[in-house]
C-alpha positions in Angstrom: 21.4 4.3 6.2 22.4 4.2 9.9 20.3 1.5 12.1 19.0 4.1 14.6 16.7 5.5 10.9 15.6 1.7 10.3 14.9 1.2 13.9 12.5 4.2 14.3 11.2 3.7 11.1 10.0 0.6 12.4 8.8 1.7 15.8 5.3 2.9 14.5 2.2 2.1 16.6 -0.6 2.3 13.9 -3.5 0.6 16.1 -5.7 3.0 15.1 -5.1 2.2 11.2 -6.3 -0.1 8.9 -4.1 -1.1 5.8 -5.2 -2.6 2.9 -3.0 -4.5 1.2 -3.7 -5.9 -2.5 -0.8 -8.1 -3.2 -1.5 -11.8 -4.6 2.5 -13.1 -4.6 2.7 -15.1 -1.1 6.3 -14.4 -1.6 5.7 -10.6 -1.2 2.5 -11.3 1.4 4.9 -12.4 3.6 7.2 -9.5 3.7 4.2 -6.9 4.0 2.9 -9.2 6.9 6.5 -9.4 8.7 6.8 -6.0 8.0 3.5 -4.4 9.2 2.9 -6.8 12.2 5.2 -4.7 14.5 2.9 -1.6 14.2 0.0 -3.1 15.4 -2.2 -2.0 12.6 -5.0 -4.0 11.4 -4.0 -5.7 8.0 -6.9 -6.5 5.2 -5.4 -8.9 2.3 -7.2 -8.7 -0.9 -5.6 -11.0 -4.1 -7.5 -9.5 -7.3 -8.7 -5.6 -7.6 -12.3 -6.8 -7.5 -11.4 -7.9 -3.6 -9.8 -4.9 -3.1 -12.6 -2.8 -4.1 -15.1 -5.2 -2.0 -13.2 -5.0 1.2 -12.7 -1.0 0.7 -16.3 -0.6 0.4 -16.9 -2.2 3.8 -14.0 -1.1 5.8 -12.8 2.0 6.8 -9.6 2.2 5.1 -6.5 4.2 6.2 -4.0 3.6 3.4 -4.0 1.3 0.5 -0.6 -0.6 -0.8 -1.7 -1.5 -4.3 0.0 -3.5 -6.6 -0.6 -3.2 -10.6 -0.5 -6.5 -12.1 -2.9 -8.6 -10.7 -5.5 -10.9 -11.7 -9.6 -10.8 -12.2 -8.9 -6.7 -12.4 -5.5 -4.9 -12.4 -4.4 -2.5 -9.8 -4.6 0.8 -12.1 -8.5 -0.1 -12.6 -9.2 -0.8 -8.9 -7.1 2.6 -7.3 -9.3 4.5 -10.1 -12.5 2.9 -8.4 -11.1 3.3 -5.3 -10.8 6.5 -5.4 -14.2 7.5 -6.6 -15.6 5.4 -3.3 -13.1 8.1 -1.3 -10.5 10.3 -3.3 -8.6 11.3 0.5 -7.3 7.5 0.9 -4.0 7.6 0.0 -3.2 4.7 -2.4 0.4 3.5 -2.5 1.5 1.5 -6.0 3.6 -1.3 -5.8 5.5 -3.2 -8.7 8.1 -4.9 -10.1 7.3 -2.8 -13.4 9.7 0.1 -13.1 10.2 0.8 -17.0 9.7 4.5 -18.0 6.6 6.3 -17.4 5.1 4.1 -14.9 5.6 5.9 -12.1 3.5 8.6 -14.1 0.7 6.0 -15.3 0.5 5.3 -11.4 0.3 8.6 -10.5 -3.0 9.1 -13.8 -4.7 6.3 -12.3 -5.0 8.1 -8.8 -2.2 6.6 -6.3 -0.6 8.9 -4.2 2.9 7.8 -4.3 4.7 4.8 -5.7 7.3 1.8 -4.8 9.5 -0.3 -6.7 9.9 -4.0 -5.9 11.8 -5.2 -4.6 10.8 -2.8 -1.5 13.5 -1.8 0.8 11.7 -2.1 4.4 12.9 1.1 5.6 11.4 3.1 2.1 8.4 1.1 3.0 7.8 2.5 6.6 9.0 6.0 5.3 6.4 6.1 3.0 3.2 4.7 4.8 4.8 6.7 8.0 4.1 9.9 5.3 0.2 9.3 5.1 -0.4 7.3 8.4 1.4 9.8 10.6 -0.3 13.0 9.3 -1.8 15.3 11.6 -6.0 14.4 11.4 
C-alpha cells in the first residue's frame, strides 16, 4: 500500500453523513472515533442492538458499522430489523469472528458488506468510501 492510497483514503469530507456505529469494546470505540473524526461526519454510538435500532429509528442514518456479538441483542438480529425500518442503508458487519461461513451469515442477515477485526484503517475508509461516496 503506498501512503499517497492511505492518505486519500483518509481525506473524506462526509459532513453531510451520519454513521452509526454499534460497537460496545471501548478499545475498538476508540479506533472508529480516531478514525472517522477526520471526515467530519456526525458519529451516533450505540453499545447493544436494541440501541442501535432506537437511535436508527430516530435518525437519519447514512451507513451503519455493525458488529455481531453484542449484548441485550446481537448484531445479526438488529441489521435484520434494521433493515425492515429501511432496506437502502447500507449495513457494514464488523467482527473478530472470521471462521467459515460468516461472512455468508452476515450477508443472510441483511449487511451489505463485511470487515474482519482487527480493521486495517485504509480497508475501513475503502469500504464506507464505497456506500458514502455514491452518486445520490
Amino acid at each position: 500500500m503506498l501512503d499517497s492510497d492511505l492518505s486519500k483514503a483518509l481525506n473524506q469530507n462526509w459532513g453531510d453523513k451520519v454513521i452509526l456505529v454499534v460497537e460496545d469494546v471501548d478499545t475498538n470505540k476508540i479506533f472508529f472515533d480516531a478514525a472517522l473524526r477526520r471526515t467530519n461526519a456526525k458519529i451516533l454510538w450505540a453499545k447493544d442492538g436494541q440501541q442501535a435500532i432506537d437511535l436508527f429509528k430516530n435518525n437519519a442514518v447514512d451507513l451503519v458499522l455493525m458488529d455481531l456479538q453484542l449484548p441485550i441483542m446481537d448484531g445479526y438480529t438488529a441489521t435484520r430489523e434494521i433493515k425492515k425500518i429501511n432496506p437502502n442503508v447500507p449495513v457494514v458487519a464488523q467482527t473478530a469472528h472470521v471462521m467459515s461461513g460468516e461472512r455468508e451469515k452476515c450477508m443472510e442477515a441483511g449487511c451489505d458488506d463485511y470487515l474482519a477485526k482487527p480493521i486495517r484503517l485504509q480497508v475501513l475508509m475503502d469500504t464506507l468510501s464505497k456506500f458514502l461516496n455514491k452518486p445520490q
